[in-house]
C-alpha positions in Angstrom: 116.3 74.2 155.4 119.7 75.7 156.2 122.0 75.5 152.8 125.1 72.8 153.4 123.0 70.6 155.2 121.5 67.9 154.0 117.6 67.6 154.0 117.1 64.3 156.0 119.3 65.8 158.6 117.1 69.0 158.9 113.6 66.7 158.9 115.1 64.7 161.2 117.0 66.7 163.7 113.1 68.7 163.8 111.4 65.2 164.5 113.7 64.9 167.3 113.3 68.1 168.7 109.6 67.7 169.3 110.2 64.2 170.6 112.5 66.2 173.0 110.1 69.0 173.6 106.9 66.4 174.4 105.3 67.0 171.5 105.3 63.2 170.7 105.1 61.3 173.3 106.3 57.1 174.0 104.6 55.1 172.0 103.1 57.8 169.6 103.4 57.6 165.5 105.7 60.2 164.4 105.2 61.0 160.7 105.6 58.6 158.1 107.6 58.9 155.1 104.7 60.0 152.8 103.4 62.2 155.3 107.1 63.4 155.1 107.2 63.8 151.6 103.9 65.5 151.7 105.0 68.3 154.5 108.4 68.7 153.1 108.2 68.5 149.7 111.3 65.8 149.1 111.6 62.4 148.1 110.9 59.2 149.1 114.6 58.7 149.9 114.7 61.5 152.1 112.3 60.7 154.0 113.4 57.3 154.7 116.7 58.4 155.7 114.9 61.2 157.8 113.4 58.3 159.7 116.3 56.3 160.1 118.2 59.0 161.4 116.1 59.1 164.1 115.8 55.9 164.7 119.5 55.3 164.6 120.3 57.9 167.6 117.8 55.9 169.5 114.7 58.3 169.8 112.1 55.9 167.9 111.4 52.1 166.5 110.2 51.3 163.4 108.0 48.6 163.4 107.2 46.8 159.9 103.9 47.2 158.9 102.9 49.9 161.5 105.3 52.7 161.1 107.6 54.3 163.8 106.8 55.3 167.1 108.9 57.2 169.3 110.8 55.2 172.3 110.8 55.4 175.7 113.8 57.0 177.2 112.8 58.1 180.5 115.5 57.7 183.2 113.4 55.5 185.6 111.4 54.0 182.3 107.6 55.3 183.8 104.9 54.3 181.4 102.0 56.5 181.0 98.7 55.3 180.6 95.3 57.6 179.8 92.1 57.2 181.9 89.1 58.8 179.8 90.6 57.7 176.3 88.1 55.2 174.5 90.8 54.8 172.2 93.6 54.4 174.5 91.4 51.5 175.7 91.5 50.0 172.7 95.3 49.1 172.3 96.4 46.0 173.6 98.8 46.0 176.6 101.6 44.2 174.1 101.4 46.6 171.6 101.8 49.8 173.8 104.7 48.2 175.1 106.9 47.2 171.5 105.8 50.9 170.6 107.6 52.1 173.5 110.6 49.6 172.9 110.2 47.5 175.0 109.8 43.3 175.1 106.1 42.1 176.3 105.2 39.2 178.0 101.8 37.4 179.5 102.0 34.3 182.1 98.9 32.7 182.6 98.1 32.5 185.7 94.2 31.3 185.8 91.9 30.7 183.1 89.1 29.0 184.0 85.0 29.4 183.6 82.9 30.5 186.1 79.1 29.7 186.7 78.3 31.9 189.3 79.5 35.2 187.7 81.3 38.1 189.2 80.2 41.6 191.4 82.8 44.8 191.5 82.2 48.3 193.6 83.1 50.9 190.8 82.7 54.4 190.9 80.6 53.7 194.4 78.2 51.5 192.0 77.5 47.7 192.6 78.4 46.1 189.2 77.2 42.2 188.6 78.3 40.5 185.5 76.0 37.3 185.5 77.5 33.9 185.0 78.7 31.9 182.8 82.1 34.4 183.1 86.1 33.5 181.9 88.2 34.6 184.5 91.6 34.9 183.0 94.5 36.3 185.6 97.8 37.6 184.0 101.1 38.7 185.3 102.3 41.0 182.5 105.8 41.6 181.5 108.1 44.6 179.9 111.7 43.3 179.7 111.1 40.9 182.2 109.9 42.9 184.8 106.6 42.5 186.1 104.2 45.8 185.3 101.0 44.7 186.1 99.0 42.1 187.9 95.8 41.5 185.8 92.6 39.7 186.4 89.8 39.7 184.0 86.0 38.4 184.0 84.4 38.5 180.4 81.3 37.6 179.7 80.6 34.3 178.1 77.1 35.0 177.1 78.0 38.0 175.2 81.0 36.3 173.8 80.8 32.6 173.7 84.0 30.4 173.3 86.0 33.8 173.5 88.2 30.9 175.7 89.2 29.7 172.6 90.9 32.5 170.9 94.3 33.9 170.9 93.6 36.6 172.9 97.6 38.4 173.6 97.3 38.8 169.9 94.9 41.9 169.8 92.8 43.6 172.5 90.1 42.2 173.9 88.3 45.2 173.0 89.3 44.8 169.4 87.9 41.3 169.8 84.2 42.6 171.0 84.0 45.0 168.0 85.5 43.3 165.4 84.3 39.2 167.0 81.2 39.8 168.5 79.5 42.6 166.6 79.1 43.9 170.1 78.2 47.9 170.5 80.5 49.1 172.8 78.9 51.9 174.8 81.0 53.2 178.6 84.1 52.3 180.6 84.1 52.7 183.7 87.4 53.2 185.6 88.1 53.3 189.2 92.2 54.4 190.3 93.0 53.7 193.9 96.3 52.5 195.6 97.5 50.5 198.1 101.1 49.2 199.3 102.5 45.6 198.6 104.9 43.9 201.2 106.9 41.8 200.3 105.2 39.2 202.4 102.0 39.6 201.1 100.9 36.3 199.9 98.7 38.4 197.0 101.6 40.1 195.7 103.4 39.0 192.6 105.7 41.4 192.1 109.1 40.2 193.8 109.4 43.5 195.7 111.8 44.1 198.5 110.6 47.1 200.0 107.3 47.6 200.5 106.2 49.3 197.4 103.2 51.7 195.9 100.6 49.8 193.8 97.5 51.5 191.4 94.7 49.0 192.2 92.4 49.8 188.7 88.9 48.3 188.7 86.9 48.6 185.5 83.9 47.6 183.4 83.1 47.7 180.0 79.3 48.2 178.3 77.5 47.6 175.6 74.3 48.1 174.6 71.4 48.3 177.4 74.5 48.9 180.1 75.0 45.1 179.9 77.9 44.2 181.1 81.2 42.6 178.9 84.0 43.1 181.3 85.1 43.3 184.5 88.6 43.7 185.3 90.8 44.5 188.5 94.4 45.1 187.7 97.7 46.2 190.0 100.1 48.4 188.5 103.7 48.9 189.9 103.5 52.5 191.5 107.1 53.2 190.8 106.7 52.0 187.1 103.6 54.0 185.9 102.1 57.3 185.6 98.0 57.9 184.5 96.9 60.4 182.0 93.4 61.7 182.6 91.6 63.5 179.6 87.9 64.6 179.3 85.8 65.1 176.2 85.3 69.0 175.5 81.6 68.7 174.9 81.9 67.1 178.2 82.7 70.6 179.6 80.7 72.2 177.6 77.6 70.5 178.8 78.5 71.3 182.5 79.4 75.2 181.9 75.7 75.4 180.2 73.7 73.7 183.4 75.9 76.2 186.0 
């Protein structure tokens, strides 16, 4: 630390420098105050002011209970998802969000049971999730503006009365783990586009031009490749970016077969 200035201005102007450099990322944790204290070697006071000094020049939110997680600040306010990341998959779709800064919201569009079940093309593989399926279709929010256009089929004979729960609360992915004891095995992810007119009698999004949409279809698995979820989703093309990462052994295992 330089001598004159203070400690929590030092910690904190570091913090924001990898914020700046991309070292932490939207939505990520950035250390908390005993993980502070632990690095640094200063008190609990320091640390907390560390924190608030960068939360007070608007480069991270604390949220109570959950710590603080660095904002979004990007000029055109993109939102980066990850394709590949179990864990990624995990966190709900309002959660990302409030880490991020911003103010979630779900409308209901559709929820209603199906006997017949569902079929999707993913990955150039003909998915069938038997009936009885919930189909619940969502128009999701982030400071009033629509993100993404969400439909998804989950099955009721792997979770029954999942209808009943409060399901913007948590992910539903949270809910087959922690609910349903279920063994959750794949994803499987499939990122195309298309373009929305504003015309288009599918299209949600309140678009004036005719604009860029990620059409995302994907499944979910659990123990003998049954089937929990099916979901197609639209994503505003000039609101998001995808992430792709890869498991290393995943490499590995292809370098050793060539």
């Amino acid at each position: 630390m330089k001598k004159g200035i203070p400690k929590y201005t030092s910690i904190s102007k570091e913090l924001i420098q990898k914020i700046a450099s991309g070292e932490y990322q939207p939505g990520d944790k950035i250390p908390s105050e005993n993980e502070l204290i632990t690095t640094y070697k200063v008190s609990n006071t320091t640390a907390r002011k560390s924190l608030s000094e960068v939360e007070l020049q608007g480069w991270a939110v604390r949220i109570k209970g959950k710590g603080t997680f660095v904002l979004n600040r990007s000029e055109d306010k993109h939102l980066t998802r990850v394709l590949g990341s179990f864990h990624a998959v995990k966190e709900s779709f309002n959660d990302k969000l409030m880490r991020e800064g911003f103010t979630p919201k779900s409308v209901i569009l559709e929820k209603t049971i199906l006997t017949e079940g569902v079929s999707s093309n993913i990955n150039n593989r003909h998915y069938i999730l038997s009936g009885p399926v919930l189909k619940i279709h969502k128009l999701r929010y982030a400071d009033n503006t629509l993100l993404k256009d969400e439909t998804k089929y989950i099955s009721l004979s792997l979770c029954p009365k999942i209808n009943m729960l409060d399901m913007d609360s948590r992910s539903l992915i949270s809910i087959y783990l922690e609910k349903y004891n279920l063994e959750l095995n794949n994803v499987e992810r499939t990122l195309g586009n298309t373009i929305f007119s504003p015309s288009d009698p599918n299209n949600y999004f309140e678009n004036d031009i005719p604009t860029a949409i990620f059409i995302l279809d994907g499944a979910i698995f659990c123990g003998d490749d049954q089937i929990v979820e099916i979901e197609k989703s639209y994503y505003r093309g000039d609101k998001y970016k995808f992430a792709i990462t890869t498991k290393p052994e995943l490499i590995r295992k292809k370098n050793s077969k060539d």
